[in-house]
Structure formats: C-alpha cells, structure tokens
Steps between C-alpha positions, in 0.01 A plus 500: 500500500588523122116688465594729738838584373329494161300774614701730647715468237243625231248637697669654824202738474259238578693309716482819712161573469452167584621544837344828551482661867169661559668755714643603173130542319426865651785651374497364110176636564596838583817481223304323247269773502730759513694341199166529296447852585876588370460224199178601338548852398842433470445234255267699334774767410731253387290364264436835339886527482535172360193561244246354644109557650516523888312162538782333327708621789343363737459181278894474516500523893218247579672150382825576602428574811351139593803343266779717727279364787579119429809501304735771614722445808438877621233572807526842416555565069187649336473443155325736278544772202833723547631755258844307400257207308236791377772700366616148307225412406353799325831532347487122364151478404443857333706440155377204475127566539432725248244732683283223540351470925393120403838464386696656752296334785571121315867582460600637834269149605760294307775721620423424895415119397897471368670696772278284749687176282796629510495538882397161524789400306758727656356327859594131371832648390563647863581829358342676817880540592542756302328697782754389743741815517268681651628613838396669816609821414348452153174416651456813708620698253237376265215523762597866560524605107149362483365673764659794364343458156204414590454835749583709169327337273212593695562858558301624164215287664498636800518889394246463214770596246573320178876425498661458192890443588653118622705426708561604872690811489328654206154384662589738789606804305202494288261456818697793696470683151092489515466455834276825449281282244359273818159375456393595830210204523659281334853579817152504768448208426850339523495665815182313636625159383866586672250563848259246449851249446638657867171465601330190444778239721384729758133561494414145256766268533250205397533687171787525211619838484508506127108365510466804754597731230415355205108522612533875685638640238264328189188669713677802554532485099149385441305740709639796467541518109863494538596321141313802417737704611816380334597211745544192273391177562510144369160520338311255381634100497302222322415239773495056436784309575728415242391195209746233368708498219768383303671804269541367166784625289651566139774232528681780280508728811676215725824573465498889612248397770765215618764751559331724661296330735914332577587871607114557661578179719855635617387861578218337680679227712758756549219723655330218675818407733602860548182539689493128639861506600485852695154401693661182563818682645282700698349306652710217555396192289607261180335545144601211226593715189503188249101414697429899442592473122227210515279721642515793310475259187181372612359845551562612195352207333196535718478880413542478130203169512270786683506820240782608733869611432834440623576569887778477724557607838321817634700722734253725650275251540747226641590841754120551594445119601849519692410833668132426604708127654356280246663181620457190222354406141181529644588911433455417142206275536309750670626746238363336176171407722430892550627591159239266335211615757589826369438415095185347583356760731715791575594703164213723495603684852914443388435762204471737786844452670797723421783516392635707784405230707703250336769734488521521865460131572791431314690767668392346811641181377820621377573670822489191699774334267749787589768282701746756668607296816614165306694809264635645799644142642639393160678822512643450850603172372658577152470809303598374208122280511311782608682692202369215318153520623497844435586455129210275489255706654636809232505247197133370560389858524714607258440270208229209619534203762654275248776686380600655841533187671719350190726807588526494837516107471836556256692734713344258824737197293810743450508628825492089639762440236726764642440380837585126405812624254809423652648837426271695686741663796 
C-alpha cells in the first residue's frame, strides 16, 4: 500500500503506464506518430530561434518526452521546445557568451539544469497553486488565442512570403499587403498537405495525417527540384542521438544565470499548466500542478544532461496528439521512440520536407483547438465570463499566452470580488 501510494505520488506517470490498456496502444500509436511529425521540424525551428543547430532541437525534445511520460500527471501534455523559453533563453545566454557557440551551448546547458532545480524546489514548496486561478472561461479563452496565434503565425509559411511584422493584427495587414508576392509552389504545396490532411482519415486511416503529409510533400520536394525553385526546406540535420554531459561553469557567471533561469522556470511552468490545465478542461480530467512542477523540473534536468535546452509545454504539439485522440503517456513514449528512429536513420530524406508543410500542419492543429460551443454556453450562462474569456483569447494574441492570461486572470478576480462585495445592488 505505502509503495503504491509512493508511486503515484511521484511517479503517477508510471503508475499509469503501469496499468496500461492495450486497447489504448493503437491510438498512442497513431498520436505518437503524429506528435513526431509536428515535433521534429518544429523543434528544429525553435532551435534556430533559440541559437542553436537543428539536431540540438530535437536533442531538447527526446528526454523530456520519456521524463513527462513517468513523472507528469498529464495523459495528454507534450513537452518540447516553444518560443516563450527560446526567446529567454537567447536573451539570457547571448551577453553572457561572448560570441562564443561552445559557450553559448554550455551556458544555456547550465541555464536549463537551474530552472529544472528550481522546479524541483518550487514542487516541495507546493507552489503549483499559483496556477490555481485559472478558470473555465480562462481556459477556453487561452485554447482559442492559441489557436489563433498559431493559424497566423503560419500564414508567411503557407504563402511563401517572408513576414517581417509581429503580432496578430499587423501579421494580417502585412500578408494582405503582399498577398501579390505569393510563392505560388511554395502556396501548391500548402494546398496538397491541407488535401492530403482531409484526405488521409478517409482513404488511410491506419496512417497519421501529419505522417501522410509530411512524406507526400518531402517527395513532391525531392523529385521535382522544387527547393530549386524557391520552396524552402529544413535542409540538412546531423543524425546520432544525443551524448551525456554535465555543463561546467565560471562560478563568476552563477549569479546572473540563477536569476534568470528563476524567471525561465516561471515563464515555463506558467506555459506548462496553461496548456495542461486547458487539455485537462477539455477533456474532463485532474492534473497535480505541484507533481507537474516535478515534472517539468526533471525534464529540464534531463535536457540540459543531453546537449539539450530548456523546454516546457508545447501547444501545437499537445493539440496534434489531442486532435489525432492520443489517449495516455504512452503519446509521449511513442513520440520520443519515433523522434530518436528519426536521428539515427531519417535526416537525410527530412532535409527534403518543407516548410509549407509544417506550416499547414500546425494550422491544422490550431484549428482543432478553436472552442466556440463551450464560448457560446459560458455566454448563455454569464457574460461577464465569456467577456472574460474573450479578453483572454485577445491578450494571448495580443501580447503572448503568459501575459494575456495574467490579464484576463486580474479582471477574472475583480469581477468575483464585485460579485462577493456586499455593495453590489
């Protein structure tokens, strides 16, 4: 008895897979796979934006995977690169590198090694309430700003044009702007993936969609030429799986790396149970915020100890696994398993894919995270919470998933202090 709480406790992951249903092994199949389609070029872009080769990438997305698996109290949470950490990273680790690759790589090591402390730490302190006042309305409002941000932030993908605003609205005017500027191979083959994505659930439902695509569109690319013809593609990836190793660092450096891997291990958590929470609320089940603070922790750790960087939770890829009805941590399992078979064999044919491709998986994926109906009940219900989940759908598309939900969460506490005060007529 005291094993088995012991377990579940610290390893709910386990305990789950543990007591796995082999009705449930097709579709981690399907998801897992699915999840690696999204993950590895996805990964691969995120390490560029972080600084990094694309192997390291997919480095970052291998480990934390099978940690998430065992440790984290989510069936659904993938773990990976996302741009919050990148953007944190790059902006901790530059000044302090010097120019220096070696250097950068050890530091942002050292950098995911604290924040994946720190987590630890924040776990035994139980201060995975801090993610408690996010509420229904909140949740769906989140899930819809992400789907909307992740739609646009494919766009320039998708029409073969080079973007150079942020943010949604001025995203849009600049595409409509040079709409006339459309790479017209590059929007072909967009096109094909969107068909081959309606297509494939119909005419190969053995097969993941995003597979489906992913290997149409790569052949499409290798034999006509088309990277030839201005459609971009990942090019070439260095293939191995990742070594051990511990980044050493100038005890000098410590206390600016301290700090920031404290803020890198908020931003990230903060990330991680947006994501958890919402799936979760979807799709009616429990996560353990003070277990998923653990598990995040570990990841990092686990990351950092494999050339890696920091991670946290990965929306589009968390969306992919729930849309293709990934049902348990086995998702993940299979995930890292087919990422790995994929550095040892696969990065020769994976130079081929494109970018338009990815681009329209992840609009795929963002489309299926668009949650009208629950809107449309919490509206019948109260306005003032759909109002609410409407702020936080416009402040994660308006200035990042972090900083829209702490504004919608603030007016979601005024407008249930109102309702309590005793001078509300």
């Amino acid at each position: 008895m005291r094993a088995t709480f012991t377990l579940a406790r610290w390893a709910p992951g386990l305990k789950a897979l543990l007591a796995y249903k082999r009705a449930d092994a097709l579709p981690d199949l399907k998801a897992g796979l699915a999840v690696a389609a999204v993950s590895v070029p996805v990964a691969v872009a995120y390490a560029e934006l972080a600084g990094f080769g694309p192997e390291v990438g997919l480095y970052s997305c291998l480990l934390p995977l099978i940690a998430y698996a065992v440790f984290g109290s989510s069936r659904q949470l993938i773990l990976g690169p996302d741009a919050a950490t990148c953007a944190v990273i790059a902006a901790s680790v530059t000044p302090l590198a010097g120019g220096d690759a070696a250097t950068y790589a050890t530091l942002s090591g050292a950098l995911a090694l604290m924040a994946g402390l720190i987590c630890i730490a924040a776990s035994f302190l139980r201060l995975g309430a801090l993610a408690d006042f996010l509420s229904k309305p909140i949740l769906v409002g989140f899930l819809n700003g992400i789907a909307v941000t992740i739609v646009l932030g494919q766009l320039g993908k998708v029409f073969g044009v080079d973007l150079a605003a942020s943010g949604a609205v001025a995203t849009v005017i600049e595409l409509v702007s040079r709409i006339t500027e459309t790479h017209l191979p590059t929007f072909l083959i967009a096109l094909g993936a969107f068909a081959v994505f309606l297509l494939s659930e119909r005419l190969l439902p053995a097969v993941p969609a995003a597979i489906s695509a992913m290997a149409a569109t790569a052949l499409a690319v290798a034999v006509l030429s088309l990277d030839a013809h201005g459609v971009k593609i990942l090019g070439a990836v260095p293939a191995g799986l990742p070594g051990f190793a511990f980044p050493s660092v100038d005890p000098a450096l410590f206390p600016p790396l301290v700090a920031d891997a404290a803020g890198l291990a908020l931003v990230s958590f903060s990330s991680l149970m947006l994501t958890s929470r919402s799936f979760a609320s979807k799709n009616r089940y429990e996560v353990d915020a003070d277990q998923d603070f653990a598990a995040l922790g570990i990841a990092n750790i686990t990351s950092a100890l494999s050339h890696g960087f920091a991670i946290s939770g990965a929306d589009s890829r968390t969306a992919m696994g729930d849309a293709t009805g990934g049902p348990s941590h086995g998702t993940g399992l299979v995930a890292a398993a087919a990422i790995a078979f994929v550095l040892l064999f696969l990065t020769a044919p994976m130079a081929y894919v494109p970018a338009a491709e990815l681009g329209a998986v992840l609009v795929f994926a963002g489309l299926s995270l668009v949650d009208l109906r629950t809107l449309a009940f919490i509206w019948r219900a109260d306005q003032a919470e759909a109002g609410i989940s409407l702020l936080a759908t416009a402040g994660v598309i308006g200035f990042g998933a972090v900083q829209g939900i702490l504004i919608a969460g603030i007016r979601s506490e005024e407008h249930t202090s109102e309702l309590q005060s005793p001078y509300v007529i």
